[in-house]
KOLRO-335802 format. One line per 2 residues: number of its first residue (from 0); their letters; for each residue y, x, z of C-alpha. Coordinates in pm, whole numbers, plus 50000, padded with zeros to 5 digits. Each point is the difference from the previous one (the first is absolute). Layout:
NUM) A) Y,X,Z | ... $
This chain:
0) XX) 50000,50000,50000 | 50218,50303,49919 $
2) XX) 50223,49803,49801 | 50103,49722,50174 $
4) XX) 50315,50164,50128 | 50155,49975,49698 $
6) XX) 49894,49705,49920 | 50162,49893,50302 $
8) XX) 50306,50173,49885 | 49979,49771,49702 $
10) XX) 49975,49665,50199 | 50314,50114,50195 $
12) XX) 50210,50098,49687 | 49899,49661,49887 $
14) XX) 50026,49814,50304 | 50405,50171,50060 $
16) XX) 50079,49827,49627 | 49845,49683,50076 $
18) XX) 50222,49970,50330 | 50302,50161,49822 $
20) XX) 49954,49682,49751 | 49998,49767,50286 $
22) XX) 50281,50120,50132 | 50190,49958,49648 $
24) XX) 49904,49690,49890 | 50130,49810,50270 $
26) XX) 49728,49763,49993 | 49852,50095,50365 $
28) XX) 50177,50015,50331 | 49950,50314,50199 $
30) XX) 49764,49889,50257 | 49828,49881,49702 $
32) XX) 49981,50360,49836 | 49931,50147,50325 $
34) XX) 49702,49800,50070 | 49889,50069,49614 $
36) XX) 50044,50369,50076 | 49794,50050,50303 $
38) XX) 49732,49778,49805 | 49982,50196,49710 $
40) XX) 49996,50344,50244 | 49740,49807,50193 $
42) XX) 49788,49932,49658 | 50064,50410,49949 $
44) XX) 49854,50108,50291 | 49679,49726,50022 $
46) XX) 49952,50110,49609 | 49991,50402,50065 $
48) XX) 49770,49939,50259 | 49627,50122,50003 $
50) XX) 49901,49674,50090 | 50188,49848,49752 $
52) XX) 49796,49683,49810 | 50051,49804,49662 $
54) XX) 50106,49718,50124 | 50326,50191,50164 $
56) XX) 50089,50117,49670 | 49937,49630,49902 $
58) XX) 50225,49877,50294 | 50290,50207,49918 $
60) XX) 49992,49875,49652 | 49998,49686,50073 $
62) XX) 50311,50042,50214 | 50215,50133,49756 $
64) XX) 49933,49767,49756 | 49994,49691,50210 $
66) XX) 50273,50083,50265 | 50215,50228,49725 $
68) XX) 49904,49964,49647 | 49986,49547,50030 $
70) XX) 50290,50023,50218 | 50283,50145,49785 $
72) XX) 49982,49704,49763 | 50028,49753,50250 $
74) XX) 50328,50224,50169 | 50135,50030,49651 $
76) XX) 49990,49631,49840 | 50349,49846,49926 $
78) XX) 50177,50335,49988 | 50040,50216,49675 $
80) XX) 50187,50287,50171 | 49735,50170,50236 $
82) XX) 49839,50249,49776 | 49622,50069,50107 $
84) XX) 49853,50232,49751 | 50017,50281,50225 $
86) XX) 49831,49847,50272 | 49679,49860,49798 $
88) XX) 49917,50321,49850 | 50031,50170,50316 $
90) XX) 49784,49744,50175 | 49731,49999,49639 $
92) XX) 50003,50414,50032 | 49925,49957,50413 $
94) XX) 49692,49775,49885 | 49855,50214,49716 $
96) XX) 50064,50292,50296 | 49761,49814,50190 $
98) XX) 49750,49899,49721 | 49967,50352,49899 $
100) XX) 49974,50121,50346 | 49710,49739,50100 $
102) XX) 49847,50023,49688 | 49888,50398,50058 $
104) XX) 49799,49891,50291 | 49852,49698,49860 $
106) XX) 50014,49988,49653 | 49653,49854,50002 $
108) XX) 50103,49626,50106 | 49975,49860,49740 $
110) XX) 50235,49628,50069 | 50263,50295,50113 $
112) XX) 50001,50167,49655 | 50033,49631,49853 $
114) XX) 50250,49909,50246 | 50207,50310,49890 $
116) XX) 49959,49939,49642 | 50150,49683,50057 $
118) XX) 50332,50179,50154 | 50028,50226,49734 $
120) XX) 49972,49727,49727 | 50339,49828,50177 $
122) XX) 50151,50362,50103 | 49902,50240,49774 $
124) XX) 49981,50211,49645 | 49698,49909,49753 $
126) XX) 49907,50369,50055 | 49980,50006,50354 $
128) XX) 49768,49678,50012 | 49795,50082,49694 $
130) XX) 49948,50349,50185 | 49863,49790,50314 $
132) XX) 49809,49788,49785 | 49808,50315,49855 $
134) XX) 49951,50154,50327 | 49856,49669,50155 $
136) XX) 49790,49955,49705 | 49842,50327,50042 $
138) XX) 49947,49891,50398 | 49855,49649,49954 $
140) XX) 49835,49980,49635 | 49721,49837,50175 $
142) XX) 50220,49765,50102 | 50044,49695,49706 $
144) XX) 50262,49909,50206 | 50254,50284,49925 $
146) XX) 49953,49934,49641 | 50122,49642,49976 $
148) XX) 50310,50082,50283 | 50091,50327,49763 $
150) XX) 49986,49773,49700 | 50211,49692,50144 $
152) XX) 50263,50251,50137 | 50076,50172,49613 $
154) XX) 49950,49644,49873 | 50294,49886,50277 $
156) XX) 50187,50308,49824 | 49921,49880,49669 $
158) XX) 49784,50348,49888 | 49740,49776,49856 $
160) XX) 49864,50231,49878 | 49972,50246,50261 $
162) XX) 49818,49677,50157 | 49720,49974,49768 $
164) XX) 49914,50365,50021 | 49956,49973,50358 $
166) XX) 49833,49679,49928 | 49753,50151,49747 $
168) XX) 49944,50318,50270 | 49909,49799,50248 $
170) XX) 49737,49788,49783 | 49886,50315,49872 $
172) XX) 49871,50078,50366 | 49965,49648,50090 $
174) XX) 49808,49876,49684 | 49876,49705,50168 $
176) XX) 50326,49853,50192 | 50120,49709,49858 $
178) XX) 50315,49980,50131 | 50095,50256,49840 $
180) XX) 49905,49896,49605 | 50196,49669,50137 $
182) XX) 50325,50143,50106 | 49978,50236,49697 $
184) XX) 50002,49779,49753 | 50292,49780,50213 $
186) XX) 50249,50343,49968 | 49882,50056,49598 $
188) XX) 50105,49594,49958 | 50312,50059,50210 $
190) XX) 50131,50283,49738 | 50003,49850,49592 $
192) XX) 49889,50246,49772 | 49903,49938,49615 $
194) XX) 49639,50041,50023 | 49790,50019,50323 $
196) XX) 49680,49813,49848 | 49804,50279,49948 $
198) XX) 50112,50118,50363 | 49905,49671,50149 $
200) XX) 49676,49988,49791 | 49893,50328,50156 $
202) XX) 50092,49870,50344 | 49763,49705,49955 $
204) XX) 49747,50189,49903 | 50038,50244,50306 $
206) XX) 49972,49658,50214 | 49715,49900,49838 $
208) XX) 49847,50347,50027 | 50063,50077,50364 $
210) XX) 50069,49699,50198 | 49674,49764,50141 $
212) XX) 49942,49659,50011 | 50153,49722,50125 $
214) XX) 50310,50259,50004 | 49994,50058,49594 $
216) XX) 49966,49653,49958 | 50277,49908,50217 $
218) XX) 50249,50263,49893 | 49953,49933,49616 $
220) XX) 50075,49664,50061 | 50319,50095,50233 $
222) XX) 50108,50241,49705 | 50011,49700,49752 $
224) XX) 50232,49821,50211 | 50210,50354,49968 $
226) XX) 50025,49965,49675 | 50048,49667,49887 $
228) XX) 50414,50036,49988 | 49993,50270,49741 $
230) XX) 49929,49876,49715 | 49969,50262,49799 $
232) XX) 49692,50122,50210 | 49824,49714,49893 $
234) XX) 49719,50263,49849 | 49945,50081,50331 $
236) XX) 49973,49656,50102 | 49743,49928,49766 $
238) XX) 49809,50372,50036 | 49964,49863,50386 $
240) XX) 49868,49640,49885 | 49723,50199,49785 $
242) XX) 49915,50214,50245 | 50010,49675,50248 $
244) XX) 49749,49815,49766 | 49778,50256,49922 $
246) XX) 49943,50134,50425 | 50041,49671,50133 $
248) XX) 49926,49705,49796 | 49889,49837,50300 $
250) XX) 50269,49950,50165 | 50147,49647,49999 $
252) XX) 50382,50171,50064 | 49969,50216,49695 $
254) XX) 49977,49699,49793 | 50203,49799,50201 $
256) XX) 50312,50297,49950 | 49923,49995,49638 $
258) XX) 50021,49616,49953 | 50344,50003,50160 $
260) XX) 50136,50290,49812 | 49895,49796,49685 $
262) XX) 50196,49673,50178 | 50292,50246,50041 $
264) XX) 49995,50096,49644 | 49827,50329,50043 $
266) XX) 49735,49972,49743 | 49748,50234,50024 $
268) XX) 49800,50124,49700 | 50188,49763,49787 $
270) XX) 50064,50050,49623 | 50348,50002,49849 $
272) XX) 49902,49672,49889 | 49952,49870,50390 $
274) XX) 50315,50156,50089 | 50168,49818,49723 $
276) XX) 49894,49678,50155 | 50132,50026,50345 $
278) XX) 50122,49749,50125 | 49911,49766,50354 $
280) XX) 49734,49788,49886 | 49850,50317,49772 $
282) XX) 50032,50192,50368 | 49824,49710,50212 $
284) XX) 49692,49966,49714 | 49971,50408,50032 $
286) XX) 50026,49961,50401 | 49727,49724,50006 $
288) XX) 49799,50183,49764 | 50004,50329,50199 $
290) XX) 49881,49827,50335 | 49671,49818,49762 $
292) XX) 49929,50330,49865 | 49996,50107,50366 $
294) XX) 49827,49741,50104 | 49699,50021,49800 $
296) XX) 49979,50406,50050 | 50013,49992,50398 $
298) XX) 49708,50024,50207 | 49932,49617,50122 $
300) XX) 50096,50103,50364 | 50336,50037,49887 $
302) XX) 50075,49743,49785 | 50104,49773,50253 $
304) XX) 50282,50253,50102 | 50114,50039,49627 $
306) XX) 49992,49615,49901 | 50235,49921,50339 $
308) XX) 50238,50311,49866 | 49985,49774,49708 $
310) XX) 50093,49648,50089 | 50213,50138,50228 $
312) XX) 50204,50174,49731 | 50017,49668,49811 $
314) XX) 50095,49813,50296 | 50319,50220,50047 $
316) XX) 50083,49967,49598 | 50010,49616,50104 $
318) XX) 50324,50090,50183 | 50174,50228,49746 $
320) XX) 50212,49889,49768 | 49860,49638,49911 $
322) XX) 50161,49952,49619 | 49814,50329,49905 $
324) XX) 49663,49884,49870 | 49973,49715,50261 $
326) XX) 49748,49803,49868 | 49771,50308,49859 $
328) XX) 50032,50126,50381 | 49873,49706,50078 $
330) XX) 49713,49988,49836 | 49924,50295,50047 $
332) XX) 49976,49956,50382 | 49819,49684,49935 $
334) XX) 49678,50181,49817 | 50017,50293,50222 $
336) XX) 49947,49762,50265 | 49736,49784,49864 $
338) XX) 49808,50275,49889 | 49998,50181,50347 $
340) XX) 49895,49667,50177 | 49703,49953,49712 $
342) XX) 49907,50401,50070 | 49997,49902,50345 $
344) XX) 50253,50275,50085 | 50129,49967,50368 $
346) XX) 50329,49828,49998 | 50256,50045,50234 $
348) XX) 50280,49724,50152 | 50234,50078,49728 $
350) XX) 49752,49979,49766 | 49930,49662,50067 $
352) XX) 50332,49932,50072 | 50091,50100,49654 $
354) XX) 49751,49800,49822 | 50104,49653,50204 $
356) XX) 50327,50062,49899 | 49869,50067,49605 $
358) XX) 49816,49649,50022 | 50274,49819,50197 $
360) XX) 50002,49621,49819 | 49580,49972,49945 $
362) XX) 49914,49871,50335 | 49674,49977,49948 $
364) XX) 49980,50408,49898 | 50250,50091,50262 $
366) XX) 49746,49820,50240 | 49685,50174,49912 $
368) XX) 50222,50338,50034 | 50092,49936,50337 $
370) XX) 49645,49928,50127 | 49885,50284,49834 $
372) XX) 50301,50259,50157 | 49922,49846,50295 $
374) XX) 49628,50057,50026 | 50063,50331,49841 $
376) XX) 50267,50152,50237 | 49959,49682,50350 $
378) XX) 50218,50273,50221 | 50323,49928,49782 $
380) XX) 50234,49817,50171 | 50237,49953,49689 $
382) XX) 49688,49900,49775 | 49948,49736,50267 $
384) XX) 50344,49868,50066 | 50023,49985,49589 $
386) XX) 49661,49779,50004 | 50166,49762,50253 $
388) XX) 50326,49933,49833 | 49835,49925,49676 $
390) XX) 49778,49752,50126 | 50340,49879,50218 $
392) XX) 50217,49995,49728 | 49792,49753,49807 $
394) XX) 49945,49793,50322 | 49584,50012,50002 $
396) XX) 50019,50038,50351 | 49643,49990,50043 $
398) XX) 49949,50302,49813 | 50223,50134,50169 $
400) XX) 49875,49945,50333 | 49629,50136,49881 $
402) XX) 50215,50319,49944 | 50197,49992,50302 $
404) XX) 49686,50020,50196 | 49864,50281,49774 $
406) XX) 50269,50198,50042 | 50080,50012,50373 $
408) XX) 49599,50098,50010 | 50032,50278,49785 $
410) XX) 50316,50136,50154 | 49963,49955,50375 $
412) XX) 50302,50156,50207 | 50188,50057,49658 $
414) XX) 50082,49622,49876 | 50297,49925,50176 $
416) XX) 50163,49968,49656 | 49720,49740,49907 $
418) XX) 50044,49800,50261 | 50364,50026,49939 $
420) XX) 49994,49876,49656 | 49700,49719,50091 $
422) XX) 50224,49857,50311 | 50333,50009,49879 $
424) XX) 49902,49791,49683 | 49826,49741,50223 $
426) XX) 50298,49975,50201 | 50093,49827,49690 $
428) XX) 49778,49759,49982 | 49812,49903,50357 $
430) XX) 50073,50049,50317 | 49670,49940,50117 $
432) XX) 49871,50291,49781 | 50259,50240,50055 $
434) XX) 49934,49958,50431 | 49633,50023,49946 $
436) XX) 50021,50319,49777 | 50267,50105,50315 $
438) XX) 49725,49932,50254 | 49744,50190,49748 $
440) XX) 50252,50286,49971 | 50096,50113,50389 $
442) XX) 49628,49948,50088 | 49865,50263,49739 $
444) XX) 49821,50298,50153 | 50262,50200,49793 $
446) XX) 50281,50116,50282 | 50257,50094,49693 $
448) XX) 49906,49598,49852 | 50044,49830,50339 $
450) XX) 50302,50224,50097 | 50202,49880,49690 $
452) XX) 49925,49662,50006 | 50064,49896,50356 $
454) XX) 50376,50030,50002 | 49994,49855,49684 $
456) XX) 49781,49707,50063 | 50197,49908,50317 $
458) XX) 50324,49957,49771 | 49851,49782,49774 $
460) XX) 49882,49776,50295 | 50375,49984,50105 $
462) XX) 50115,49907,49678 | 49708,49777,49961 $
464) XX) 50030,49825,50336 | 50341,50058,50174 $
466) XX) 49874,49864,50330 | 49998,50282,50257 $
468) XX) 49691,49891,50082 | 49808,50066,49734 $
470) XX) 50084,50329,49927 | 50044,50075,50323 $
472) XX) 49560,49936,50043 | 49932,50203,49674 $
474) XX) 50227,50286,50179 | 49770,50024,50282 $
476) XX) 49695,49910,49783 | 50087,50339,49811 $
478) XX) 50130,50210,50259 | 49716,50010,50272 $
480) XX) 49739,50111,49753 | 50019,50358,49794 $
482) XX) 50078,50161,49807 | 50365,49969,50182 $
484) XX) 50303,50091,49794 | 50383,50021,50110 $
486) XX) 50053,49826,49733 | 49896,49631,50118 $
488) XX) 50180,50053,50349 | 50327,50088,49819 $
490) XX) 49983,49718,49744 | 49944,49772,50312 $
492) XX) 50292,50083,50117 | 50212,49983,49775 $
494) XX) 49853,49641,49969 | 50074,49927,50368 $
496) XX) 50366,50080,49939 | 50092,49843,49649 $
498) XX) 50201,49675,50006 | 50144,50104,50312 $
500) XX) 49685,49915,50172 | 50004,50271,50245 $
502) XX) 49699,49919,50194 | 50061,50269,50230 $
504) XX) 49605,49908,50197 | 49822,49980,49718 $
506) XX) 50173,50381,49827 | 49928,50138,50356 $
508) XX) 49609,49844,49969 | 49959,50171,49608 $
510) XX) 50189,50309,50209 | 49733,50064,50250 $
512) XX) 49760,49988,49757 | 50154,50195,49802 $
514) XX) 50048,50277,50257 | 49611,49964,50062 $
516) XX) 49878,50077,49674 | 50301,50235,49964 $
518) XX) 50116,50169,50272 | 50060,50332,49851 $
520) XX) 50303,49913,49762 | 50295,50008,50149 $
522) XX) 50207,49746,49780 | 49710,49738,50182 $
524) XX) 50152,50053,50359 | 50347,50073,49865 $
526) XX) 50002,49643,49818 | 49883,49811,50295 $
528) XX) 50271,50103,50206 | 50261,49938,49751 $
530) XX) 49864,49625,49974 | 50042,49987,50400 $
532) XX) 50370,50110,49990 | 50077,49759,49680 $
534) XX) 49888,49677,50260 | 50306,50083,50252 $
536) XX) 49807,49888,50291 | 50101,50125,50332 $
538) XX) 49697,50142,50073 | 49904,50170,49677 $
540) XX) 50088,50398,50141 | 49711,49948,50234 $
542) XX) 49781,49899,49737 | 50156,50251,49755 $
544) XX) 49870,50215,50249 | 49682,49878,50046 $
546) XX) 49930,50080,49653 | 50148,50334,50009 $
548) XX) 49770,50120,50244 | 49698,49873,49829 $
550) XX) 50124,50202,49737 | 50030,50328,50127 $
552) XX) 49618,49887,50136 | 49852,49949,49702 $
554) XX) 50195,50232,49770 | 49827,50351,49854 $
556) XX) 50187,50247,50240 | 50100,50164,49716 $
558) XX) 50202,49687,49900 | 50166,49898,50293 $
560) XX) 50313,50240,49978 | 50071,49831,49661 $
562) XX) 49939,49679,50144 | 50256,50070,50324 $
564) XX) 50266,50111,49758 | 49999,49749,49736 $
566) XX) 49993,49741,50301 | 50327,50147,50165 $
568) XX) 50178,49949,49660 | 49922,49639,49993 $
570) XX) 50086,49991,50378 | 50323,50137,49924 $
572) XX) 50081,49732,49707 | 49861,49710,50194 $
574) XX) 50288,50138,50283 | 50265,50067,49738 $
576) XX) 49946,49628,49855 | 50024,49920,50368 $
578) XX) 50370,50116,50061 | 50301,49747,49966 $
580) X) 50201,50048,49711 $
C-alpha cells in the first residue's frame, strides 16, 4: 500500500477545489460547507484505511451525488445568474477520484464495474468509457451479462456500431445465449442501412445453429415481430416463415402468425399476380385459407388450439370496419363455425356466442344452438343467462323454467346472475312466483345465493305488502337462520325509518341482532348509538352507554381504539348540535 499517500494527496487537492467551489457559488451556507468538509475528510480517512470495504467507496459516492450532485439543481432553479460549471466538474472529477481509487482493490465486482460504466456514460469521454468497457470485457467474458450492458451503453451513445461488435464478441463466446442474438438484432434495426439482409440471414442461421429448443422456436418467432415495421426486410420476413414451416410445421402459432400476416396484407409466397390483387376481401380469403392449410397439416392434438386461433380471428374482423366486406365476413364466420361444430371441434363461449348472434331471427336454429352450447360448455354463466332470455323474450315461460332449473344445477354457488334474470322478470308478471322463487333463493345451500337475495327479497315484501307487519315476520324469518349478511339488518333499517316511521323499538330489536351476528364492525355499535341520541329521550346517555360498553366487550382489541375515537367525534357533534344558537 506504498502508494496510497499520494493518492491521498490527490483526494485532498480535489477535496480543497470542491470546497473552494462551495464557497463561490454561493449556493451553501457555511455551516453547510463545514459540515460537507469534515464529511468528505471523514470519507478520506475511512477510504485510506486498511480496513476499508466496497461498500464505503459505494457510500461516499452516493453522497456526493445525492447530497451534492441532485442538490445544485434544486438550489439553482428560477435563477439564471449563479454559474455552476465549476462546481459539477469538481464534484464529477471527486467521483471518478473515487471510482478509480476503489476500483484497484476490487476491480473484480462485477455490478461495480457496471455501475461505473454507467457514470462515465453521463460524465465522461467515449475514450475513457470504451477503455473501461475493454478492460471489463477482458475481466468478465464469461459473464453474458457485460456484453449486453457494454452494448446498450455505445447504443445510448449512438456507436451502433461499436454495439454490434461487442454484441457479436460476446455471442462468439456465448454461442448459445439468446439474449444476446435478440438484443443484436434490436441495435442492427435501430441503425438503417441499405442492405442488412444478408447480415440478418446469417444471424438466423447462427440462431438456428446454436440455440435449443423451445428457445429457437421462441426467439425466431420474437425476431419476426422485430421485423415486421421494415418493410424492406420483408426477405427476411419470409426467409424466417420458411425456415418456420420447414422446423416446425406443427405448431398451431406458426400458422396462426402466417394467416394474420396474410389478413394484414403480408402475403407470403405470393406471385406478382397475388400481390396485384390485394385488397380486404383478397386478404381475408388468403387469411382463411392459411389457417385450413394449417389445419389439415397439424397433428390432431393441436387442432383444437389452431381452429379457436381461427374463429377467434374472425370473431374480432366482426368488429372492424363493418362496410368493408360485411357480408363476405359474415359468411365467412358462419361456415367456419358450422364446420367446427360438424368436426366436433371444442367450442368456446364466444364461439357459441358468435354463432347465436349469426342465426339471430330462425328461432327454431337459434334454439337447437343454445341447447347444444349449453350441454357443450354447462359451467358458462353467459351461455346460460343467453338461453334464458331467449326463451323469456318470446314469453314460453315453461321452457324457460325447464332451463331455469338446469341452470342453477349446473352452476351451484355461481348463478346469482340466473336467478337475477329468472326473478326480476317474474316480478313482472306474479307475485306469487316471484316470493316463492325468493323463499327458493335465501334457502339455497349456496351462502353467496342466499346472501344476495335476502336483502333483496325483504324489499320486495315491503313494496309488495306495506304493512309493517309483514315484512317485519319475513325480517326475522331471514335473519335468525344463516348464512347472515349485514346486508338484511341494514336494509331493515332503513325500512324502520322511511316515511318518518321511526320505530325507535323495533331499529333497537334489528340492532341487537345485528350486534350479535356482528359484533366486530364498528359502524354496527356506532349506528346504534346514533339511533339512541336521534330519539331525544331523557334517558338515552345511559343507554348510549349501555351500548358503548358492550362494545368495547365484544370488539377485536385491536379495534376498539378506532371505535373510542370515531365515537368521541360523534359525541362531540351530538354536543355541538346541543348548544343554543
Amino acid at each position: 500500500m506504498a502508494d496510497i499517500p499520494s493518492r491521498n494527496m490527490g483526494s485532498i487537492i480535489n477535496e480543497s477545489d470542491l470546497i473552494l467551489e462551495l464557497s463561490n457559488c454561493g449556493l451553501f451556507t457555511d455551516d453547510e460547507i463545514n459540515i460537507i468538509s469534515k464529511k468528505l475528510a471523514d470519507n478520506r480517512f475511512r477510504l485510506s484505511s486498511s480496513t476499508s470495504r466496497l461498500q464505503d467507496f459505494g457510500d461516499s459516492i452516493e453522497y456526493l451525488e445525492k447530497v451534492l450532485l441532485d442538490e445544485i439543481p434544486k438550489r439553482t432553479r428560477g435563477t439564471r445568474s449563479i454559474n455552476t460549471g465549476r462546481l459539477k466538474s469538481a464534484i464529477i472529477q471527486m467521483l471518478q477520484y473515487y471510482y478509480e481509487y476503489a476500483l484497484k482493490s476490487y476491480s473484480s465486482d462485477l455490478n461495480f464495474c457496471l455501475e461505473y460504466l454507467n457514470f462515465l456514460g453521463s460524465h465522461s469521454s467515449l475514450d475513457n468509457g470504451a477503455k473501461h468497457i475493454s478492460e471489463m470485457i477482458e475481466r468478465f467474458k464469461s459473464e453474458p451479462k457485460v456484453f449486453e450492458k457494454a452494448a446498450a451503453w455505445y447504443k445510448q451513445k449512438d456507436c451502433h456500431m461499436e454495439a454490434i461488435k461487442v454484441l457479436l464478441k460476446g455471442i462468439g463466446t456465448h454461442p448459445s445465449e439468446k439474449f444476446l442474438y435478440i438484443y443484436l438484432i434490436d441495435v442492427e434495426l435501430s441503425n438503417p442501412q441499405d442492405n442488412k439482409i444478408p447480415r440478418f440471414k446469417k444471424y438466423i442461421d447462427s440462431i438456428l445453429k446454436n440455440i435449443p429448443d423451445p428457445d429457437c422456436f421462441e426467439i425466431l418467432m420474437y425476431v419476426l415481430t422485430l421485423f415486421e415495421t421494415h418493410l424492406r426486410l420483408y426477405p427476411v420476413q419470409d426467409y424466417i416463415l420458411d425456415l418456420l414451416l420447414q422446423k416446425y410445421p406443427d405448431e398451431e402459432r406458426v400458422w396462426h402468425t402466417i394467416a394474420i400476416r396474410e389478413l394484414n396484407g403480408h402475403y407470403y409466397n405470393a406471385s406478382p399476380e397475388e400481390m396485384r390483387k390485394q385488397s380486404t376481401k383478397h386478404s381475408i380469403r388468403r387469411c382463411i385459407a392459411r389457417y385450413k392449410e394449417g389445419i389439415a397439416k397439424v397433428p390432431g392434438k393441436k387442432k383444437p388450439a389452431l381452429w379457436k386461433l381461427y374463429l377467434d380471428t374472425l370473431i374480432d374482423l366482426q368488429k372492424d370496419n363493418p362496410r368493408v366486406a360485411n357480408v363476405f365476413k359474415v359468411n365467412s364466420l358462419r361456415e367456419a363455425l358450422e364446420e367446427a361444430k360438424m368436426m366436433k371441434i371444442p367450442m368456446e363461449e364466444l364461439h357459441w356466442k358468435a354463432l347465436v348472434d349469426i342465426c339471430a331471427g330462425n328461432d327454431e336454429l337459434v334454439m337447437e344452438i343454445l341447447v347444444e352450447a349449453t350441454r357443450c360448455r354447462p359451467s358458462s354463466v353467459q351461455l346460460w343467462l343467453l338461453y334464458l332470455k331467449f326463451c323469456l323474450l318470446r314469453n314460453n315461460f315453461n321452457k324457460a323454467e325447464v332451463v331455469f332449473e338446469r341452470a342453477i344445477t349446473s352452476l351451484g354457488h355461481r348463478a346469482v346472475p340466473v336467478w337475477d334474470l329468472y326473478i326480476t322478470t317474474q316480478q313482472l308478471y306474479s307475485d306469487v312466483k316471484t316470493e316463492e322463487l325468493f323463499k327458493r333463493a335465501t334457502a339455497e345451500p349456496y351462502e353467496e345465493i342466499a346472501r344476495e337475495f335476502k336483502p333483496r327479497y325483504l324489499r320486495w315484501s315491503a313494496m309488495f305488502n306495506p304493512d309493517p307487519k309483514y315484512f317485519r315476520n319475513v325480517y326475522w324469518e331471514l335473519a335468525l337462520k344463516p348464512p347472515f349478511t349485514r346486508e338484511l339488518h341494514r336494509e331493515m333499517l332503513t325500512l324502520e325509518r322511511i316515511d318518518g316511521r321511526d320505530h325507535f323499538k323495533q331499529q333497537f330489536a334489528v340492532f341487537k341482532l345485528y350486534s350479535e351476528q356482528f359484533g366486530d364492525d364498528i359502524d354496527v355499535w356506532l349506528d346504534w348509538i346514533g339511533t339512541i341520541w336521534e330519539q331525544n329521550k331523557p334517558d338515552q346517555d345511559a343507554e348510549a352507554t349501555k351500548v358503548y360498553e358492550n362494545a368495547v366487550e365484544k370488539l377485536p382489541q385491536i379495534k376498539i381504539q378506532e371505535f373510542i375515537e370515531k365515537y368521541r367525534e360523534r359525541d362531540i357533534d351530538k354536543m355541538v348540535k346541543k348548544l343554543p344558537s
